[in-house]
ZAVO-578698 format. One line per 3 residues: their letters; for each residue x, z, y of N, C-alpha, C. Coordinates in steps of 0.05 Angstrom, whole numbers. Atoms other than C-alpha are relative to their C-alpha. Example, Ala and Ser with C-alpha at 12.3 -4.5 7.8 and 13.67 -1.06 7.14 Angstrom:
residues 2
as = 18 0 -24 246 156 -90 18 0 24; -16 -1 -24 273 143 -21 -15 14 22
//
This chain:
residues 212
xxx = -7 26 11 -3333 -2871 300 -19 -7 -23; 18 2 19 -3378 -2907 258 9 -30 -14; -14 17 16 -3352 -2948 200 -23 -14 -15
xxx = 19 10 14 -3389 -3000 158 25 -7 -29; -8 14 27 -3358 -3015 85 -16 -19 -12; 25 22 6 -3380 -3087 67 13 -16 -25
xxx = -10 10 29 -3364 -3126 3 -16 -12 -19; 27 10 30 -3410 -3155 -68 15 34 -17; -3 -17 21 -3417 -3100 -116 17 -3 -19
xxx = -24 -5 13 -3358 -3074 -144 22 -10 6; -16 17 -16 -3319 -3091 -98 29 24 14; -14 -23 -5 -3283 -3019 -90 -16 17 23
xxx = 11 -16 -29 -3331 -2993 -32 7 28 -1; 5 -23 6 -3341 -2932 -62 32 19 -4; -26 -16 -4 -3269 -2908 -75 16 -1 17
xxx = 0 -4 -21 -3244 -2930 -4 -9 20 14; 13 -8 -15 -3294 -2902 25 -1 27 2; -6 -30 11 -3287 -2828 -14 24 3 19
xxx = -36 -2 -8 -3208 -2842 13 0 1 34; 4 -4 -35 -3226 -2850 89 -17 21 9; 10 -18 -8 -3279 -2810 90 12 29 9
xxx = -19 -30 8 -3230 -2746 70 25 -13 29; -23 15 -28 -3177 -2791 127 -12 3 25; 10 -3 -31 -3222 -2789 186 -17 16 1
xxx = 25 -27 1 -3273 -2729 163 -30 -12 12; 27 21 -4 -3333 -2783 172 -17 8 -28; 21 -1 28 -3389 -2767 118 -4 -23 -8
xxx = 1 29 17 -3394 -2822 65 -35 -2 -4; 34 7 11 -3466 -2851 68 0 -25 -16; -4 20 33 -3476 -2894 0 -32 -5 -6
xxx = 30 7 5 -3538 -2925 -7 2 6 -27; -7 -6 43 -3518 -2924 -90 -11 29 1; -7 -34 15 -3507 -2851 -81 -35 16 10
xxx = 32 -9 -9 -3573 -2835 -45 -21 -2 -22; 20 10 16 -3620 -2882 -88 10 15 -27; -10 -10 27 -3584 -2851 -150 -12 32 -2
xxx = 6 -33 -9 -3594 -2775 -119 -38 4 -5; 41 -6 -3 -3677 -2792 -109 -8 -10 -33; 22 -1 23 -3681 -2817 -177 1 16 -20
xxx = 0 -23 15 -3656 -2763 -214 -4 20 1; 21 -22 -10 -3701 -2719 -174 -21 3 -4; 27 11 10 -3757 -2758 -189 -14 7 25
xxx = 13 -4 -24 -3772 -2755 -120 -19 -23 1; 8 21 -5 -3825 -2802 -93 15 -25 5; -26 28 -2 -3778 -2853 -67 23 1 -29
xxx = -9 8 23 -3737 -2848 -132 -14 -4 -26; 20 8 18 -3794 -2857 -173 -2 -34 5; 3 19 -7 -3814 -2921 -132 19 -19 -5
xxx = -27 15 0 -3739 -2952 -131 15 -1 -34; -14 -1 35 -3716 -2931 -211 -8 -33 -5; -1 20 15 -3744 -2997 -233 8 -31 14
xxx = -21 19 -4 -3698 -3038 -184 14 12 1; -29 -7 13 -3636 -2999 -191 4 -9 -34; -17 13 33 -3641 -3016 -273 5 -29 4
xxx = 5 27 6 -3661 -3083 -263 19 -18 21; -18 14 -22 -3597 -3091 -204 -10 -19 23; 24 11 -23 -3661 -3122 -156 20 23 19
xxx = -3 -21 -23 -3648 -3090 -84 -29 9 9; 25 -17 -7 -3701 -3042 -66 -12 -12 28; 15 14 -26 -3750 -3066 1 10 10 17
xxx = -20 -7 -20 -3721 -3059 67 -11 21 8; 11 -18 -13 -3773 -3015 94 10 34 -5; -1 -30 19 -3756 -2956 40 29 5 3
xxx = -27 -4 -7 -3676 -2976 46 2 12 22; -4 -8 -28 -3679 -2961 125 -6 29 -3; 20 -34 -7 -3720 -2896 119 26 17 -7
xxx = -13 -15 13 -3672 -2868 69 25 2 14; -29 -8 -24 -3612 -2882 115 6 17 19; 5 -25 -23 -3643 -2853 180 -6 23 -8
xxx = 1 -29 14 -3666 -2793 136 32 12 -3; -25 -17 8 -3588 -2780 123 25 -7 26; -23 -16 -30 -3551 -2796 190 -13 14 19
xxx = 17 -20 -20 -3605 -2754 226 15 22 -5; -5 -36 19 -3569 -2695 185 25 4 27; -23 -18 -17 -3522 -2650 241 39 -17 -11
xxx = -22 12 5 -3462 -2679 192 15 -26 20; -8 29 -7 -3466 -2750 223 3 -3 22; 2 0 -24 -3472 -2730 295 25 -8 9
xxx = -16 11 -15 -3399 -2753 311 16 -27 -12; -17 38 12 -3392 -2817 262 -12 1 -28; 13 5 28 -3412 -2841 192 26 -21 -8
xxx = -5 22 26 -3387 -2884 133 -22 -7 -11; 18 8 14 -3439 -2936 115 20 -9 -31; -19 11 19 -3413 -2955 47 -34 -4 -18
xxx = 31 9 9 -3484 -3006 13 -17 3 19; 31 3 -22 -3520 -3012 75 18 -17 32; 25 21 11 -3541 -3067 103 11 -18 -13
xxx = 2 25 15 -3553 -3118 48 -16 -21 11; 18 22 -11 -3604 -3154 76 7 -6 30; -6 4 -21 -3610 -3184 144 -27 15 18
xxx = 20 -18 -8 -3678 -3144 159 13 27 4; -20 -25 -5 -3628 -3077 148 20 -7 17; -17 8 -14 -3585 -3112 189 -8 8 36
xxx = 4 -2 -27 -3619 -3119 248 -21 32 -4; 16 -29 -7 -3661 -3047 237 28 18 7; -19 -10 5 -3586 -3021 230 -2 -6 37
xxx = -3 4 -33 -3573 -3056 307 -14 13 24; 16 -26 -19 -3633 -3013 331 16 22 5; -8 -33 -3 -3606 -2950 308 19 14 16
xxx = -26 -16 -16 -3536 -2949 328 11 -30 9; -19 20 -2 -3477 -2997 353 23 18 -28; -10 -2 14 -3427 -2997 298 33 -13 1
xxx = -30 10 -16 -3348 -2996 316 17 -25 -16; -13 20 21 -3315 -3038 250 -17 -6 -22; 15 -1 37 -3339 -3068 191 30 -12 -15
xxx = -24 12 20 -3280 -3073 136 -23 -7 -33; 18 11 20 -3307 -3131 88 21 -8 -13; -24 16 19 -3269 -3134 25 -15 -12 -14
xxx = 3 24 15 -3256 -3198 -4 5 -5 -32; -15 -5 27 -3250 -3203 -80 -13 -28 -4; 11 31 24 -3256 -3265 -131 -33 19 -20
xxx = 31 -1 10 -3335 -3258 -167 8 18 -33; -14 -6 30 -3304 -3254 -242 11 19 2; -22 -29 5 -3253 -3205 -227 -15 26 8
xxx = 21 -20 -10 -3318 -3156 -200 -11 9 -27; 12 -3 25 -3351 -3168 -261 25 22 -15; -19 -10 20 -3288 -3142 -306 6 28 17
xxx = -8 -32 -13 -3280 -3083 -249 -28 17 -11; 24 -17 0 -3354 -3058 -250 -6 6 -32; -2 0 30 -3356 -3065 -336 16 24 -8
xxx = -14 -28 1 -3300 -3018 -336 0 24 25; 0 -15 -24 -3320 -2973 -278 -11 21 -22; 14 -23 5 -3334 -2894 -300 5 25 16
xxx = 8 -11 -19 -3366 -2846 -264 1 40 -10; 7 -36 8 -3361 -2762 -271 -22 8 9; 26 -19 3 -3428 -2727 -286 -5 20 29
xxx = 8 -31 -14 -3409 -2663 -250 11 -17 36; -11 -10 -37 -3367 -2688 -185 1 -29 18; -5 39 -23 -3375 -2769 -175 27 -12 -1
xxx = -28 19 3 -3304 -2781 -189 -7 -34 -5; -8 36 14 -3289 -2857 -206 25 1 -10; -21 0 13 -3248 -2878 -250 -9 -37 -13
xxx = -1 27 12 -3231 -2948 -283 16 -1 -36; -12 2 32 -3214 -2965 -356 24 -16 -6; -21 9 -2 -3168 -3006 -333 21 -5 21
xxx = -21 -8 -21 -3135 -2998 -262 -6 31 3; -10 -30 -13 -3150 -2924 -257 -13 13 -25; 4 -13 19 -3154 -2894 -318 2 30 8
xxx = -2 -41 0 -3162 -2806 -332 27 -6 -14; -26 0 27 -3105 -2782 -360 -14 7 -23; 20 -6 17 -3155 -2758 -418 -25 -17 -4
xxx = 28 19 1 -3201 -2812 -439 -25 10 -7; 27 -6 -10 -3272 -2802 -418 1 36 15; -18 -22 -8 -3246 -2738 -394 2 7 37
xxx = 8 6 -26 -3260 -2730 -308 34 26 9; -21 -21 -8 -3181 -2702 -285 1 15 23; 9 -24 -24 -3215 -2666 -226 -7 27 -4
xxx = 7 -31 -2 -3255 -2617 -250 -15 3 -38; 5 -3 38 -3265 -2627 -341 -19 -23 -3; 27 12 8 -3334 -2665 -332 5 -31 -10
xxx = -3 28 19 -3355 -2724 -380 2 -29 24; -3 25 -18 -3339 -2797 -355 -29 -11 -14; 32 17 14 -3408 -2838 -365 8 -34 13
xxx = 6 31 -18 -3425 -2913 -353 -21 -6 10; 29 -8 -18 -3478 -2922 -309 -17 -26 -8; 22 26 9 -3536 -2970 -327 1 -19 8
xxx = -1 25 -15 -3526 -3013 -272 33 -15 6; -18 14 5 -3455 -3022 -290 9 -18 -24; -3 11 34 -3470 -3050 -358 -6 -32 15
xxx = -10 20 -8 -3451 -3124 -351 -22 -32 9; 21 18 -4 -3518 -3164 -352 -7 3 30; 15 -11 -22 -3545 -3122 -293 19 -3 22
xxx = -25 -1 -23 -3474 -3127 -256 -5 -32 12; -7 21 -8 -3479 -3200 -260 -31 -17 12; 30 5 -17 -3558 -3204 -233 6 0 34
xxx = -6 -7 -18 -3526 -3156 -179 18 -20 14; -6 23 -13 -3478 -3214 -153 -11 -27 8; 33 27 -12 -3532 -3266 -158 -6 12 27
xxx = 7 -26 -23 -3563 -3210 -108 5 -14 17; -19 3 -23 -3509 -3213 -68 4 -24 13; -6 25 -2 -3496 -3283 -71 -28 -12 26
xxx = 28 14 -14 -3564 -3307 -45 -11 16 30; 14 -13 -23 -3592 -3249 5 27 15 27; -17 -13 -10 -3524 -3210 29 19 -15 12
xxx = -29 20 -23 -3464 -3260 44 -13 -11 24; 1 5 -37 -3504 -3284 110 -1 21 18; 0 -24 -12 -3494 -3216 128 40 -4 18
xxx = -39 3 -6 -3420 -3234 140 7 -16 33; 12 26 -18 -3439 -3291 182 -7 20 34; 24 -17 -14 -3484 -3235 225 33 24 16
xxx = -24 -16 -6 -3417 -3188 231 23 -16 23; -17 8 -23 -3381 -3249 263 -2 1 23; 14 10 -24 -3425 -3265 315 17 30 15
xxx = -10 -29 -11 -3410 -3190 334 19 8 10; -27 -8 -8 -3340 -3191 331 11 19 -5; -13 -41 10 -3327 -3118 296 0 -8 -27
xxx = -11 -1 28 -3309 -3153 223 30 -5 -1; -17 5 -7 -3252 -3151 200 11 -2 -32; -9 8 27 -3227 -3187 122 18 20 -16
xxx = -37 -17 16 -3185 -3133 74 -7 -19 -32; -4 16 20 -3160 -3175 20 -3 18 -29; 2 -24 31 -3189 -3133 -53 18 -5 -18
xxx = -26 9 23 -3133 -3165 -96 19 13 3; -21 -17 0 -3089 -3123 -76 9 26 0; 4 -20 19 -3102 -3065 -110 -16 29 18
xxx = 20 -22 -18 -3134 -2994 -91 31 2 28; -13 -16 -17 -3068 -2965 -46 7 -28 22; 6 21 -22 -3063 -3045 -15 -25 -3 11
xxx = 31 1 -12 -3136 -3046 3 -2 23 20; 1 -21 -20 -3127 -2980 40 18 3 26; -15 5 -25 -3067 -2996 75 -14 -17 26
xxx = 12 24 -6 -3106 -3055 98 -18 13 20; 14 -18 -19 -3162 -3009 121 12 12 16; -12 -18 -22 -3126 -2961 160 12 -8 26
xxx = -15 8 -25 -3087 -3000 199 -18 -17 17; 15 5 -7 -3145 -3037 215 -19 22 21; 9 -19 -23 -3175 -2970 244 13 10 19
xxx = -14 -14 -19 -3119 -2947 276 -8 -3 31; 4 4 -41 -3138 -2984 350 -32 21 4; 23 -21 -11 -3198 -2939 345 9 17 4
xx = -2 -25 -5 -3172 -2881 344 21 4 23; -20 -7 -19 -3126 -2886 405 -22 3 27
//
């Protein structure tokens, strides 16, 4: 089974996606989590890409694609994936239609503003990737990660200038991606207002006709 998580930044992809992944034993592929992994490697490709992750630009399609097929090639993905940040563009779009066929896409819907005020308070654990919010999902221990001790951080590209470039982004290159999903016929709307455990209901039952 191969899932797509579609949405504007900060839109919850990422904590869904953790939540199904562990639900259907699908490996979570995160374009964020990749491009984040190469630049604090200082790998070539995270060298190249650091100065559009600060500046909330989307990195070129050529370098997006590579880095994808580099990670569902891996033995993990051989019986399904979670895209969760891939494709933004409509060039990843259709390199995406080469690679594979893709069973659902769940595209949550949120209001613009209310992204902004999620992604501002979004924090992230050092050691294990938790998420956490400052204001719908607080630690019990402020800054404090209730998994495993490690510090909560705010990530650069959640600081509020760069969040609201990142919806420009979105706005302009990504929503005809939605458009691209109809034609298809494998989207399918979960309403984001209705909090993390409504957004998941939403999902699931949505996957269920697959899995029969």
């Amino acid at each position: 089974m191969k899932l797509i998580i579609f949405g504007p930044p900060s839109a919850g992809k990422g904590t869904q996606a953790q939540r199904l992944s562990k639900e259907y034993g699908l490996p979570q592929v995160s374009t964020g989590d990749l491009l984040r992994e190469a630049v604090a490697k200082q790998t070539p490709l995270g060298v190249k890409i650091k100065s559009y992750l600060d500046t909330g630009k989307l990195g070129p399609d050529d370098l997006i694609v590579q880095l994808i097929k580099d990670r569902v090639s891996k033995p993990d993905c051989s019986k399904g994936y979670l895209l969760d940040g891939f494709p933004r563009t409509m060039g990843q779009a259709k390199e995406l239609d080469k690679m594979t066929d893709i069973d659902l896409v769940l595209n949550i819907v949120v209001d613009l503003e209310s992204l902004v005020e999620r992604a501002v308070g979004r924090r992230i654990c050092k050691k294990c990737n938790a998420v956490y919010n400052v204001t719908s999902n607080r630690p019990k221990k402020t800054g404090v990660c209730d998994k495993c001790g490690g510090d909560l951080i705010q990530r650069d590209d959640d600081k509020e200038a760069t969040v609201r470039n990142r919806l420009k982004v979105y706005q302009e290159q990504t929503a005809p991606l939605i458009e691209h999903f109809k034609t298809k016929g494998n989207i399918v709307d979960i309403d984001g207002s209705k909090g993390i455990e409504g957004v998941y209901s939403q999902m699931t039952a949505a996957i269920r006709p697959l899995k029969k």
